[in-house]
C-alpha positions, 0 to 999 in steps of 0.5 A: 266793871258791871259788878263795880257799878251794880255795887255802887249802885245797890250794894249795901253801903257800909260794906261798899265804903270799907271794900273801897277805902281800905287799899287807900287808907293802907297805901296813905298810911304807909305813904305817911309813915316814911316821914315817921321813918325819916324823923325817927332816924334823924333824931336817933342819929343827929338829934333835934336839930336834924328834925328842925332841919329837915322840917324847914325844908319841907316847904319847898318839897311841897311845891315840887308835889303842887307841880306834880299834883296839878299835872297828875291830877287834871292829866288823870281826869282827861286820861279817865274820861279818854279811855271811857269814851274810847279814845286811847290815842287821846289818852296816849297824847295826854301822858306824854305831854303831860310825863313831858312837863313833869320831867322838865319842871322837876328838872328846873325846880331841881336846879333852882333849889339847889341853887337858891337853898341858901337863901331860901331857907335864910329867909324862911327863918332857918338860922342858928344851927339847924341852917347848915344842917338844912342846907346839906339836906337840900342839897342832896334832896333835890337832886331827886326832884324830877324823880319825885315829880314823875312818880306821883304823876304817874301814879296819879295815871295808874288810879285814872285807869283803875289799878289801885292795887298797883298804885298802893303798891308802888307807894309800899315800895317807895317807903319800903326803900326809905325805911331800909336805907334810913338806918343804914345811912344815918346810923350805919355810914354815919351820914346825918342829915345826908343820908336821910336824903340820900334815902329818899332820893334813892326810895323816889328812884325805885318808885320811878323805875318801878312806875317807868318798867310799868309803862314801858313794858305795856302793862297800862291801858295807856300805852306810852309811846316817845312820840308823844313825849312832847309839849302839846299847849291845848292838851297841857292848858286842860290837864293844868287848868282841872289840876288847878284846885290840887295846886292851890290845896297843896301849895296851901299846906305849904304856905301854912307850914311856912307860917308856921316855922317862921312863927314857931322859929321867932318865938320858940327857936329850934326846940320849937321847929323840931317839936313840930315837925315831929307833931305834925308828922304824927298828926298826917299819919293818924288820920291819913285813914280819913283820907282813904275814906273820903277816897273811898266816898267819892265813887259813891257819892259821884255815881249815885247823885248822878243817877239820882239815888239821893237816899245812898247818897245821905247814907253814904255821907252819915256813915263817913263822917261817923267812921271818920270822926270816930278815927280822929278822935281815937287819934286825938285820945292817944295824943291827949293821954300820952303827949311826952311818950309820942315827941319822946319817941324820936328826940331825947332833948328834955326841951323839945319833948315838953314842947311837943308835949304842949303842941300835941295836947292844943292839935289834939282839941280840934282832930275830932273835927278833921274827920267831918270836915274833909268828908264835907269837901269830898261831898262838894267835889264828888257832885261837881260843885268845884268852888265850895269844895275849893274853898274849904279846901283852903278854909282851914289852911289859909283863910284861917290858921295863917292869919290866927297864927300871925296874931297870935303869935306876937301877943302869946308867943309859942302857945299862940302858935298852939292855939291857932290849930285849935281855933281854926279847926272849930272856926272851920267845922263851924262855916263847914257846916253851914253850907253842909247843911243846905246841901243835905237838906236839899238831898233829902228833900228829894231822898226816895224821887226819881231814879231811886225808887226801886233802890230805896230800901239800900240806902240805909244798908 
């Protein structure tokens, strides 16, 4: 621990971000590949209509992670700060109140939509011949709700308590299983769609065992203990109320992916659906790297504004929002150079490879922007200014592709469902950089007072 801090405090800093951000970057990466896997699969086996289905549904997986999320994420924020002020039982309290709601809310969120798919995704736009096909995907993938649920709480615990290590690897187990199973059940057994969720729900059931055997085998530093499996309404009311902001992010992407499918649905049909959600899955996964940067920024960026070393913490900030934006735009090359082979990878339909193809090269105008944008939500959230780092979380996904693409899409049709991608990501990075900027002045004015005297010379390492 001493040689943790003595490194975030004086350690040279393009060396300190690469050392943090690497395990998050490959566990993201890998995290982001089983969609890959899943659409791959789906398309060798069932055909463009399979990805269609599969994307149409992916709403409604979303939420089960917004629970999820909001429990792991404020739970690991009382769990970390429990274990630091040396209150384990506080800790123990919280995980079993916390694993408690997890397991009943994926255990409704599982029986509703199972039960309501039908209509759901009727009105979600599903129609034609991709309903059916959702509707069996459904059926089986939420069978895995509470599993799914459980396991990114719990490993959200498993980062609250340190072990990184552990929790990129149960992510590496979850996609592992997934990409295993995919070929055997899609193309092997022949079970379309089905088998795509049977895989998943199969992968997310060795997650938990895996992340359950970890727990109940005294391996964490929060020891579990079915006494404290109950609902406890004080404790609960703090986790949720910090897990809020990661509630709203997510239940945002969900919202905005909605919007999507009901416009891409309405203009283009099925070819539409499907070339998204082969696009997108690909977009995730070229710049979940950035997402393990900002993972690795936060510690730094959190310590060394709280000790007053201002100068690290600009540095630390340039030097992420370069790397970052020199990932998103490397991303953005191969989507621009070579759209038709990227759709035509997973479908060999002539129609929706050509719309992808169009799809891939509008996303690809605004990726080299993603980069600083996530880093300057990540700076906000790391110094504790909650509402700014809330509202550009939302900035992007909500305030502003949601409504461009409801305007655009009547007037243009599919390319306007394009453009909005494009149009929002620069109106983003325009408002992000407005308060990013009074908030770097600020830090430099008082670069080099106070605390970071004696560390100065670091800043720049």
């Amino acid at each position: 621990m001493a040689d943790n801090t003595e490194a975030l405090r004086s350690g040279p800093m393009g060396a300190l971000l690469f050392r943090l951000s690497l395990p998050a970057a490959l566990g993201m990466a890998v995290q982001a590949s089983y969609s890959l896997v899943d659409a791959f699969f789906v398309g060798q086996g069932v055909g463009s209509a399979g990805i269609a289905a599969v994307s149409m549904t992916f709403p409604l997986q979303m939420i089960i992670m917004a629970v999820a999320q909001a429990g792991g994420v404020g739970g690991a924020s009382v769990i970390s700060r429990s274990l630091g002020a040396g209150r384990r039982k506080r800790a123990e309290k919280t995980a079993g109140a916390v694993f408690f709601v997890t397991w009943a809310s994926g255990i409704l969120l599982s029986f509703l939509w199972i039960l309501l798919a039908p209509f759901l995704l009727r009105l979600m736009g599903t129609s034609g011949d991709i309903l059916p096909l959702a509707e069996d995907y459904a059926a089986v993938l939420f069978l895995g709700a509470p599993l799914f649920a459980f396991s990114i709480t719990a490993n959200n615990f498993v980062r609250a308590e340190g072990n990184a290590s552990f929790a990129m690897m149960t992510m590496i187990i979850s996609a592992g299983i997934n990409t295993l199973l995919d070929p055997l059940f899609i193309l092997g057994f022949g079970w379309g769609v089905r088998g795509a969720a049977w895989a998943t729900v199969l992968s997310q059931g060795g997650t938990a065992l895996w992340l359950g055997w970890y727990y109940l085998e005294g391996h964490s530093l929060v020891a579990f203990r079915w006494k404290h499996f109950r609902f406890r309404a004080s404790i609960l009311a703090e986790c949720f109320s910090l897990g809020a902001a990661a509630f709203a992010r997510q239940g945002a992407a969900s919202l905005s992916l909605l919007a999507v499918n009901l416009a891409l649905a309405s203009t283009g049909g099925d070819d539409a659906v499907a070339a998204f959600g082969i696009v997108n899955r690909v977009l995730l996964f070229a710049i979940m790297p950035v997402f393990g940067v900002v993972q690795g920024l936060l510690p730094v960026v959190g310590f060394n504004y709280g000790a007053k070393q201002y100068c690290r913490v600009v540095s630390a900030l340039r030097i992420s929002i370069g790397a970052s934006t020199v990932l998103c735009t490397a991303g953005a090359a191969l989507f621009l150079t070579v759209p038709e082979a990227i759709t035509g990878l997973f479908t060999t339909s002539a129609a929706v490879t050509a719309l992808g193809a169009d799809a891939a090269l509008m996303l690809a105008l605004g990726m080299p922007l993603t980069g600083f944008q996530i880093m300057a939500s990540g700076l906000f959230q790391a110094i504790g200014k909650a509402r700014p780092s809330f509202v550009l979380s939302l900035l992007r996904q909500v305030i502003l592709l949601v409504p461009l693409v409801t305007v655009l899409a009547p007037v243009f049709g599919t390319a306007g469902v394009w453009a909005a991608f494009p149009a929002a990501d620069l109106s983003a990075a325009l408002l992000t950089f407005l308060l990013y900027r009074n908030e770097m002045r600020r830090l430099r004015n008082s670069c080099g007072s106070g605390a970071e005297d004696s560390h100065a010379g670091t800043a720049g390492s």
